[in-house]
N, C-alpha and C positions, 0 to 999 in steps of 0.2 A: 150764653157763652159767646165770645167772641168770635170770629176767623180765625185769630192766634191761637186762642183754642184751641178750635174743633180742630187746626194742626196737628198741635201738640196732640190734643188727645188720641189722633189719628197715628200720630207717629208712636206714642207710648204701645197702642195695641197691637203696631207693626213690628214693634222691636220684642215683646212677650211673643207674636207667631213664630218671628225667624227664631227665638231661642229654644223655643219648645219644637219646634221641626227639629233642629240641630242635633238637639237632646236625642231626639227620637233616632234620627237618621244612624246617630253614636253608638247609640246602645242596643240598637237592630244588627247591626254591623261589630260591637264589640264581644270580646271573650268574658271578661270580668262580670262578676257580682253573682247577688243569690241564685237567680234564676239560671241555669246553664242555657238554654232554647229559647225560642222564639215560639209563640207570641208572649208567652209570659214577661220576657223581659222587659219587653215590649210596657207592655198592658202596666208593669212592675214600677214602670213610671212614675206615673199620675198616682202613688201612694203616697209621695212626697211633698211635704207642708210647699217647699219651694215650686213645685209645679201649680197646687192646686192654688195658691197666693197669685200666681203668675198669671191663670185665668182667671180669676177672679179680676184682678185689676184690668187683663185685658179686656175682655168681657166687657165691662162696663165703658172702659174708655170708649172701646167702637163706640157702644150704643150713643157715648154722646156725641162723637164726632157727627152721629148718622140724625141724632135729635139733640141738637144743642139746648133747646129749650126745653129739654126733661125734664119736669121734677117729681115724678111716678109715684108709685104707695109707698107705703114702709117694707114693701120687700126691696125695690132697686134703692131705696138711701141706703139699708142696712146693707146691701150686695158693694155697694159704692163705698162705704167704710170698709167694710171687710176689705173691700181688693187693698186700699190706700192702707190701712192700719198691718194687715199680716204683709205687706209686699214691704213695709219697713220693718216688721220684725222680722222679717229671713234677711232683709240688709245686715241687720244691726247684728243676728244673732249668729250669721255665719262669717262675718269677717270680726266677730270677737271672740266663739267659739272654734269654729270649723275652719276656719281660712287655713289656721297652721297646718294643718294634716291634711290639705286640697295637694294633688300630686294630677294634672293634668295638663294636656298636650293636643297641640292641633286643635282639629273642632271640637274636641270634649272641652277646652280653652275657650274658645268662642263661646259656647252655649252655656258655661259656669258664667262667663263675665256676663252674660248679654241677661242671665236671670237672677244671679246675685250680685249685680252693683248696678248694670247701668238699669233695668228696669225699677229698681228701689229708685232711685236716685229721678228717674223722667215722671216716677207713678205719684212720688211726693211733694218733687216741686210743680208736678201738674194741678195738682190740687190748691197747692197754697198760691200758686201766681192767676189760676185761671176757675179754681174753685168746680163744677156751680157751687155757691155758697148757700147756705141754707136749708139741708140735705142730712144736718143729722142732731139731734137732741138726745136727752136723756135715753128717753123711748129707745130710739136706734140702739146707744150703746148696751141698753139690754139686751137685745137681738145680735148684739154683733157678737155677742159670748159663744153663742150658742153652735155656730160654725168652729170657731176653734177645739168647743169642749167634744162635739160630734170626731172631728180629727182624731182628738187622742183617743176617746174610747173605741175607734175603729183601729188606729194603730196597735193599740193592748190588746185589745179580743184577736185581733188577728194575728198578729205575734206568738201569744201563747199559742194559738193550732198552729202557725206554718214556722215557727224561729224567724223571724224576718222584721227587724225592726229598720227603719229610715233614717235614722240619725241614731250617733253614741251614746246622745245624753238620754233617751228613753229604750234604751236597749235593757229590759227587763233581766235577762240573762247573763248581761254584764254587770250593773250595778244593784240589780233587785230593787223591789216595786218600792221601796221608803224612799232611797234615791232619785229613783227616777219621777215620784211625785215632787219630792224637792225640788226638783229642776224642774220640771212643769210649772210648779207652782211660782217660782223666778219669773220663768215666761208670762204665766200670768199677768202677775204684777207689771213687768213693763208693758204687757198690750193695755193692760186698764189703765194705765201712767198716761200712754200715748191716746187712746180713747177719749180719757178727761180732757186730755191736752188740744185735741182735734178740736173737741166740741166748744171748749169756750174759746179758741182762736176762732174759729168759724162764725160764733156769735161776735166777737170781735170787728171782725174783718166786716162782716154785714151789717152790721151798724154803722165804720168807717163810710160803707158804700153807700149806705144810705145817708149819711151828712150830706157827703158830696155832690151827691145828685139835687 
């Protein structure tokens, strides 16, 4: 990875910390949502596909900015998809679902843009301008299932005991479990879309770079 790089990549993990302090800061500090008290509400956070996407991508950005020349087991490729693949599907899937019904102000403002637009937005063109390339195959994208599908079945089992779901479209109580597999399964389908699509540009792209060289 380049200097430009290890920037970028530096800068994409900086801008995922200031959003998720903010986050935090808001929601320590606010009245609204399930939990009435603190630390719950708190802690009530990181139950959220969008936070834990957000670590994820930062996560890994550090590590590269810290090891440019990474290219680890099949856990960090598959951790390095994951961040890059779900930090585009909470782009994609909250300013096509959820944007309309976003009602926020001040720093709850800051902290929605800074984790659903601009960290989508620095986590994917970090990838596609600065790669590392070579970092995910078939293999991986099996592995990369396996975090999403963990998400939802922690959000359902956890739902049914406490009413508390993170988003409308898998709210069990609102549209019952046929629906809300429906829209799951939607979600699916675009992460595997985006997955296939990762993997053979990335094949792609590495090849290009290898002519050149």
């Amino acid at each position: 990875m380049t200097m430009v790089g290890r920037i970028w990549a530096a800068m994409t993990g900086l801008v995922v910390l200031c959003g998720i302090v903010i986050q935090l800061f808001v929601t320590a500090n606010g009245h609204e949502g399930f939990y009435p008290d603190n630390p719950e509400r708190v802690f009530n956070v990181f139950a959220y596909f969008t936070i834990q996407s957000n670590l994820l991508l930062g996560g890994t950005a550090l590590m590269l900015a810290l090891q440019p020349d990474r290219s680890g087991g099949a856990l960090f490729k598959t951790l390095r998809l994951n961040g890059v693949l779900c930090i585009a599907v909470t782009g994609i899937v909250y300013h096509a679902v959820l944007a309309q019904d976003a009602d926020f102000h001040g720093w709850g403002w800051v902290a929605n843009f800074l984790l659903h637009t601009v960290a989508p937005v620095v986590g994917v063109l970090g990838w596609l301008l600065f790669g590392p390339r070579d970092l995910t195959g078939w293999r991986i994208v099996g592995w990369s299932i396996v975090y999403p599908l963990l998400w939802l079945a922690f959000t359902l089992i956890r739902g049914e005991f406490v009413g508390f779901y993170p988003y409308p479209f898998v709210d069990v109580g609102l549209h019952g479990y046929g629906r809300v597999l429906l829209n799951c399964l939607l979600v699916a389908v675009l992460f595997l879309a985006l997955a296939a699509g990762a993997t053979s540009l990335d094949r792609r792209l590495q090849r290009k770079r290898t002519v050149e060289r």
